[in-house]
C-alpha positions, 0 to 999 in steps of 0.5 A: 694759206697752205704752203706748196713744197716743191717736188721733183718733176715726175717724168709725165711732167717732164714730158710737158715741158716742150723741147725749147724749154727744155734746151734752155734748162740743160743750158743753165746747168752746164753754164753753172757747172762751167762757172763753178768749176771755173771758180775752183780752177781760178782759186787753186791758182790764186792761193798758188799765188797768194796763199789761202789767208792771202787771197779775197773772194773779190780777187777770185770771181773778178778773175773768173769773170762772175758777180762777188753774189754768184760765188755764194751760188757755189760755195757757203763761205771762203772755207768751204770753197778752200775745202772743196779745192782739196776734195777735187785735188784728193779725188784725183789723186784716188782715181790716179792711184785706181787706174794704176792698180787696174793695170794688172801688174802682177807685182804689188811693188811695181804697181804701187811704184808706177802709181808713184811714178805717174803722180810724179810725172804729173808733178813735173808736168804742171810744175812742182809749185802749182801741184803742192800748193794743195799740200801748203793750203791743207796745212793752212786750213786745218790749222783753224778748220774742223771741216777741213781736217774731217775731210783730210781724215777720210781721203787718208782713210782711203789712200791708206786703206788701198796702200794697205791692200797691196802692201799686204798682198806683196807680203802674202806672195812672199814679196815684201817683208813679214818681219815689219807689220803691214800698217807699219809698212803703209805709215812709214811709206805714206810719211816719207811720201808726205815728208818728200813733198815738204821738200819739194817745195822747198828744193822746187825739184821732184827729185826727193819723190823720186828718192823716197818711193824708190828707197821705201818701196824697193829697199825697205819694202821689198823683201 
C-alpha cells in the first residue's frame, strides 16, 4: 500500500475547514506556545537557582505544571533546551542593542553608551543575580557542548559585527581614536564588558559595568 506524505493545506482546504474547527486549532497552538515559552521561563530561573548540571528535567515541568513526556514536545534533550534559553536571552539582548541604535543620536559613543546604560539598568531591574545566570549557564555548557559554543559564535559574530559599525563610524567622524585599529577597538570593549560581568556576580552590584562602559568607551575610545 503506498505511503500518503502529508502536505500543508492549500488555502481551498483551509477554506473546508468550519470556524469552530478552526477556533480549536488556533487555540492548541497558542496553548503549546504558552507552555513552551512557560518551560523556558521556569528553567532560566531553576538554573538561576540550582545551576545547569544541578537541576532535572522533572524538577523543571513539575514547576511548569506540564507531563515530564511534553517536555520532549518542546525540547530534544536537557541540552538543547539549555541552548535555547541562551539563544532567547541573546536575541534579546540584540534587539536591545537595535532599538538604541535606531534612535538617531548622531554621536556613535553615546549611542553605544545609552545602549549600555539601558542593558545595565535591566540588570538591576531583574537583579543582578538572575540576569548573569545566562553568563554562568554558557560557561557551564560549553564546557562539553558543541552546540552550545556554535551558537555563542554566531550571536558574537553579530554583536561584534554591529560594535564594529559604530565604532568605525566614530573614527570616520573624527570622534574616536585612528592610532588603534577598530577590531582592536571592538575586542578590548566587548572583553572589559565580559570581564565586568564576571564581577558582577561576584560583587552582586552593576557597579563594574558602570565603570568599564564609561572608562573604555569615553577614555580609551573616545579621541
Amino acid at each position: 500500500m503506498p505511503v500518503v506524505q502529508d502536505k500543508p493545506l492549500t488555502e481551498n482546504a483551509l477554506a473546508l475547514i468550519d470556524e469552530r474547527s478552526y477556533i480549536a486549532i488556533m487555540a492548541r497552538i497558542r496553548k503549546s506556545d504558552e507552555t513552551r515559552t512557560r518551560l523556558l521561563e521556569i528553567g532560566l530561573k531553576t538554573f538561576a537557582n540550582r545551576g545547569y548540571h544541578g537541576t532535572g528535567i522533572k524538577e523543571i515541568v513539575e514547576s511548569a505544571g506540564v507531563p515530564k513526556g511534553s517536555f520532549y514536545n518542546y525540547f530534544k534533550s536537557k541540552e538543547d533546551f539549555g541552548i535555547e534559553i541562551i539563544r532567547r536571552h541573546s536575541q534579546a539582548f540584540w534587539e536591545t542593542l537595535e532599538r538604541c541604535f535606531d534612535r538617531g543620536i548622531p554621536d556613535p559613543i553615546d549611542a553605544l553608551n545609552t545602549c549600555f546604560e539601558k542593558m545595565i539598568t535591566e540588570h538591576e531591574e531583574c537583579t543582578v543575580f538572575h540576569c548573569s545566570i545566562v553568563g554562568n549557564l554558557v560557561v557551564e555548557l560549553s564546557e562539553h557542548s558543541a552546540p552550545c559554543k556554535a551558537t555563542i559564535a554566531t550571536f558574537y559574530s553579530h554583536w561584534l559585527e554591529n560594535l564594529a559599525t559604530h565604532i568605525k563610524r566614530a573614527q570616520e567622524l573624527g570622534i574616536a581614536r585612528i592610532d588603534v585599529p577598530c577590531d582592536d577597538l571592538v575586542m578590548l570593549f566587548w572583553d572589559a564588558w565580559h570581564g565586568a560581568l564576571f564581577r558582577v556576580r561576584i560583587e552582586d552590584s552593576t557597579e563594574p559595568l558602570k565603570r568599564s562602559v564609561s572608562f573604555v568607551l569615553q577614555k580609551i575610545i573616545r579621541r
